[in-house]
N, C-alpha and C positions, 0 to 999 in steps of 0.2 A: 504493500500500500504506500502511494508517494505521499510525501510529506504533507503538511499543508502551506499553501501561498500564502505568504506573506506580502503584505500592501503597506507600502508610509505614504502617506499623503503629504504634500509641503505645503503651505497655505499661508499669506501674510495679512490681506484684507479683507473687510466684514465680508464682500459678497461672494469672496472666493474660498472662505470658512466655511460660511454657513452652504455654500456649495458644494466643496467639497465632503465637508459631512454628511450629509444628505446623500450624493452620491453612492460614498464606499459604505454606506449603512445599508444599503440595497443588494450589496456582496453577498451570496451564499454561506454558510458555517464554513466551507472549505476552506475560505479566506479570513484569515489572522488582519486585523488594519488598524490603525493607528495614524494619528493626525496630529504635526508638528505646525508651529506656528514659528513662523522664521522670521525673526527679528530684524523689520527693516524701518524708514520712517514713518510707515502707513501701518504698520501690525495693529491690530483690533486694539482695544483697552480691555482690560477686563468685561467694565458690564457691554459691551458689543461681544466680545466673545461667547456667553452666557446667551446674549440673544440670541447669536447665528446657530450657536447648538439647541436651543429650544425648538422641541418639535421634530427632531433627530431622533433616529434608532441609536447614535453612535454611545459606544460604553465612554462617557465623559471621561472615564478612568485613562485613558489611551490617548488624551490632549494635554499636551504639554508647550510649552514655548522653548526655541532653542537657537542662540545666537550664529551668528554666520561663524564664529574662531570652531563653535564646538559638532557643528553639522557636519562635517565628515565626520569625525570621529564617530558621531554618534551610529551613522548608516555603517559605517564599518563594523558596529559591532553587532548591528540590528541585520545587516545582510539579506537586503528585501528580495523577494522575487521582483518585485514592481514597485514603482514610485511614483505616485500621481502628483505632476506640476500644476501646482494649480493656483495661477496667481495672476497678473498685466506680461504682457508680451514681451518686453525687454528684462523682467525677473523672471520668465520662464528660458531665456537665452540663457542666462547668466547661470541660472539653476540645471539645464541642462550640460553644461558644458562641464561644470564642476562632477556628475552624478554620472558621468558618462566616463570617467577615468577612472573608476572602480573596478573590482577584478573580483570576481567579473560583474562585469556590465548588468544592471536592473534593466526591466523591461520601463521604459519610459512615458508614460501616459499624460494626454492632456488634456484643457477643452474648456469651453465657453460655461457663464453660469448664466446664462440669460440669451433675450433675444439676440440673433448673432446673422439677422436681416439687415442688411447685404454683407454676403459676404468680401471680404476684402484682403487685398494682397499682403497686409501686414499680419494681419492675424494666423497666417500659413507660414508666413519668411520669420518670424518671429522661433515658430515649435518645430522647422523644420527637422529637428536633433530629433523628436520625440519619434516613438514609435506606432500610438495610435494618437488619435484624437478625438474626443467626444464630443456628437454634438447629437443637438434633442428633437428636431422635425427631420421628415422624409425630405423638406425642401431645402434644410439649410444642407442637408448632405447632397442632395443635386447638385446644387450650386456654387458649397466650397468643392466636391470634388470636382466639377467642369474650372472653375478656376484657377484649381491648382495644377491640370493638367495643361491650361493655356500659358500658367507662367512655369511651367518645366518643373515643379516643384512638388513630386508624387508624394503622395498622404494616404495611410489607410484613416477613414474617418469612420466610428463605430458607431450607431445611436442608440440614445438613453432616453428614456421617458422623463422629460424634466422633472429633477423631482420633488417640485411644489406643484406638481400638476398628476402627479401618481392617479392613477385610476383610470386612463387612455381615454375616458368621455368624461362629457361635461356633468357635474352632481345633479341631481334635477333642481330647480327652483327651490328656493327656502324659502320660510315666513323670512319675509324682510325684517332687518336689524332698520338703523335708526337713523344709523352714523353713515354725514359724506362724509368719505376716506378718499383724500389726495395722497397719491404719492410721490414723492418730492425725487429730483434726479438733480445729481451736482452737472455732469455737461449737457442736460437738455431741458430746455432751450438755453442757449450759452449766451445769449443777448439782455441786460442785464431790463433794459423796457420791456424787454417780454415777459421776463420773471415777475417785473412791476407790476403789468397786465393780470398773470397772476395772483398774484396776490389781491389785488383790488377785487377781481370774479373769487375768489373765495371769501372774503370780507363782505361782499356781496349775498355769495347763496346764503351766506351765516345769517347777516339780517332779512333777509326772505322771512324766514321761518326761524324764529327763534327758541322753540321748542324742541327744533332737532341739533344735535351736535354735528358740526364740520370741526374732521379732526385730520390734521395737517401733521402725516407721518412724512418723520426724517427719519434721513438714513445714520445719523451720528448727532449727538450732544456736542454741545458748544466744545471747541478744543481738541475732540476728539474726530482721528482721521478717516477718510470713505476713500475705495479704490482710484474716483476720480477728485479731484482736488476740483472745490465745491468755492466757485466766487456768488458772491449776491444771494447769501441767503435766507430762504423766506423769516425765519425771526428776526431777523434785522431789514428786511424789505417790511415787512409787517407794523414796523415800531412807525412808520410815515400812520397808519390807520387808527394810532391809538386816540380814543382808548378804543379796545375790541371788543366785539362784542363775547358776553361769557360763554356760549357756544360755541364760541372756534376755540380750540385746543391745541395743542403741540405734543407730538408723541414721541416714542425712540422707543415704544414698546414691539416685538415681533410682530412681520408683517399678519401672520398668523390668529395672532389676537384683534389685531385691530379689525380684521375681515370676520371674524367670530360677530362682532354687532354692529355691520355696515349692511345699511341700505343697498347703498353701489359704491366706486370707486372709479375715480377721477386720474386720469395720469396724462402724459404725452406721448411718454411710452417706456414704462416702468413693465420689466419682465412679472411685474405686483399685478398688472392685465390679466397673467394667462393662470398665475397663481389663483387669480378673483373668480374667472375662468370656473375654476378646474372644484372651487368650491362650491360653486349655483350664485355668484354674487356679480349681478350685473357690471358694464363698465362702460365709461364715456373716455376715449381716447380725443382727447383738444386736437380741433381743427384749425387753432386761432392763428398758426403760423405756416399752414400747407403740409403740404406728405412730400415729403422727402428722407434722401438716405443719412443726412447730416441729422434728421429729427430723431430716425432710427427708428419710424411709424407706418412707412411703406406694409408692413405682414398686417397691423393693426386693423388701416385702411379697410385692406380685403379683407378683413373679416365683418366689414360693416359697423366699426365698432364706431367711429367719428360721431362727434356730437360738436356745439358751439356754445358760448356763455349762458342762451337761453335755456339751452338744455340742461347745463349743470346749474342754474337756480334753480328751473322747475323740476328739475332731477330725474329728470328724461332719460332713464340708464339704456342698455343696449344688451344684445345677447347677440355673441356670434353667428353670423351664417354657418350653416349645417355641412355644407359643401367644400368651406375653408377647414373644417379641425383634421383631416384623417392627415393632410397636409401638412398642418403646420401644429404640432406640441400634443395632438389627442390621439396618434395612431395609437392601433392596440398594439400593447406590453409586449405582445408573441412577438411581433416585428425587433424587437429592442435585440442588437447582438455585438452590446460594444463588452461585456462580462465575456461571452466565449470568445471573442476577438483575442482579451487579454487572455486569458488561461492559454489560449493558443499560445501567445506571444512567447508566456511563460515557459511553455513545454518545449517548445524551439530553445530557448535562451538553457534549461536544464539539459539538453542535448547537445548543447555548442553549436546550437546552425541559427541564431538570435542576429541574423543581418546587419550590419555597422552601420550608423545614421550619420554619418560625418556636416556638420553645421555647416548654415551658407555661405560659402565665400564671400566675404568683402572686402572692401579696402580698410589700412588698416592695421593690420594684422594684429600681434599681440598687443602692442600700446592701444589701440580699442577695444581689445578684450579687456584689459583690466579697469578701463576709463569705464566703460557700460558697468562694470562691478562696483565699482564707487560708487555712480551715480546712481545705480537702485540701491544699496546698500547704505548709504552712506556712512555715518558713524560705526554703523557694524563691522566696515572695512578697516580695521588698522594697520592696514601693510602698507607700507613704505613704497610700494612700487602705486597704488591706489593715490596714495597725495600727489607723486610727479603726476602721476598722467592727467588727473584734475589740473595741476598747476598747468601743464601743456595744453592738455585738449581745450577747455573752456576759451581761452584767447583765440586758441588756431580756430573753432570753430566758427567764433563770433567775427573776427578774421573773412572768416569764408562765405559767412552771409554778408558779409558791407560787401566782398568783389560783387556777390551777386546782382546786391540789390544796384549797386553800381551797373552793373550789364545791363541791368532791366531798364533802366534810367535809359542809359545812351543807346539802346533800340528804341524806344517810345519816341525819342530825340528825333534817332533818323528819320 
């Protein structure tokens, strides 16, 4: 009888925590898993880490935090079958590249925790080291694998049942909760008038109806960090409104709870849609700035979900077309074969026929390997080779954007 597989998960930010746990708690008893929190300037804080694992199968006993000096050591002695990167694209580089020098080599796994509508060329060049990649509709697998075959850059992609959407169909309707539930996104809309807008249509449906609560979920307490680095935010957009009305609320409590006594839920295009989804909780995805790839509401669109300011005070919520789910985040569970993908991987890698993923060539070479470690790491880096390449790269590159912007200039000229 072969052993059991062993899983470390690497994870530094809330949504790629509470992603990652969720995921490897879906692992069969086969697999042994366990989930490090890797010390960088964005790592959860404590009460976000507690959040991201509420609502998880994962044995909490098995999360730990562990600095960049002590992370090799520590896989060296934990000696995974597999390691799931699960973090932003330039920490899963840097994270690959180190986890890929071991002897022998883990099976290297990766992949989005959310909507990952359109797919795009970074988010492939980024994991190319990795060995599979997870992602969670039939379409985002279409469309990363047709892209990744147009930019040379072959991917096996395995899919998962997103999993704040577990159940492959929509729950049926519930007695409606109470609460409009906004979900708040640090880069969308990334225009700070738009946020304004926002705010204002919330401070709005609030005094509509003053007996119902609008409760303005964030992704992080004041000080504390979110995967995407969050300018113009609604409690401080909000303070222009005061005083507020006592109905509108501020939350940081799990997305989970706050959809437990929601009416519906309000976003632009918060993967919180397919979670709301996937629980019988209607949704108004904002129209108030068009469908686009930069909104990252294009999937949303075609589900019919769009609504306008009128519809979030009268609270006009929306329920997906029926024709959009088997496509996008509700196919059935049978379909899902990113679990035997790895076990495959695994059994290749205990044989020694585990295929070498050699990282993308760039320009560069080593002084950009260590410059990209710095700069996701930062303080965590203390090597002496990490401060030169800061001290060099950051001038060379700023250096590199004035030739450019200079280029641009004297073509516009001519």
């Amino acid at each position: 009888m072969s052993p059991r597989r062993r899983l470390v998960a690497l994870a530094d930010t809330d949504s790629y925590v509470k992603w990652a746990a969720a995921l490897i708690s879906t692992l069969d008893p086969e697999w042994q898993v366990s989930l490090l929190v890797v010390q960088t300037p964005l790592a959860v804080s404590d009460a976000q880490l507690d959040a991201a694992l509420n609502g998880s199968d994962l044995d909490v006993s098995g999360v730990e935090r562990v600095g960049w000096s002590d992370l090799r050591d520590r896989l060296e002695r934990e000696r995974p079958d597999a390691v799931l990167l699960a973090a932003r694209g330039p920490l899963v580089r840097v994270l690959a590249r180190e986890v890929a020098t071991l002897s022998p080599r883990p099976v290297l796994a990766t992949g989005l925790p959310g909507i990952s509508i359109p797919a795009t060329r970074k988010a492939i060049a980024y994991r190319t080291q990795c060995d599979l990649f997870v992602l969670h509709s039939r379409r985002e697998r279409r469309d990363f694998t047709a892209l990744a075959e147009e930019r040379g850059m072959p991917q096996l992609f395995g899919l998962a049942t997103l999993p704040f959407a577990r159940g492959g169909a929509v729950a049926p309707a519930r007695a409606a909760g109470r609460d409009l539930v906004f979900a708040a996104q640090a880069k969308v809309p990334a225009e700070r008038r738009d946020r304004e807008r926002i705010a204002a249509l919330l401070v709005r449906a609030a005094r509509a109806d003053p007996a119902r609560r609008v409760v303005v979920k964030l992704r992080a307490a004041t000080g504390e960090h979110q995967t995407h680095l969050e300018r113009d935010a609604y409690p401080d957009l909000l303070e222009a409104f005061a005083p507020l009305p006592e109905n509108l609320v501020m939350s940081t409590a799990p997305m989970g709870r706050a959809l437990a006594s929601a009416e519906g839920l309000v976003t632009v295009s918060s993967t919180a849609a397919i979670e709301a989804v996937a629980r019988g909780v209607p949704v108004i995805a904002l129209d108030l700035f068009g469908v686009s790839p930069e909104l990252i509401n294009e999937v949303l669109a075609e589900a019919g979900l769009l609504g306008g300011e009128e519809d979030v005070v009268h609270r006009r919520f929306r329920r997906p077309d029926a024709r959009w789910m088997d496509d996008n985040y509700f196919h059935d569970p049978a379909q899902d074969d990113w679990s035997a993908a790895l076990a495959d991987l695994v059994e290749a890698r205990r044989a020694g026929s585990l295929p070498s993923k050699p990282p993308l060539a760039r320009r560069g070479g080593a002084l950009r390997d260590v410059w990209e470690r710095k700069s996701v790491l930062g303080a965590e880096d203390r090597s002496l080779r990490g401060f030169v390449a800061l001290a060099v790269a950051v001038p060379a590159r700023a250096g590199l954007r004035l030739v450019h912007r200079l280029r641009r200039r004297s073509a516009v000229a001519r």
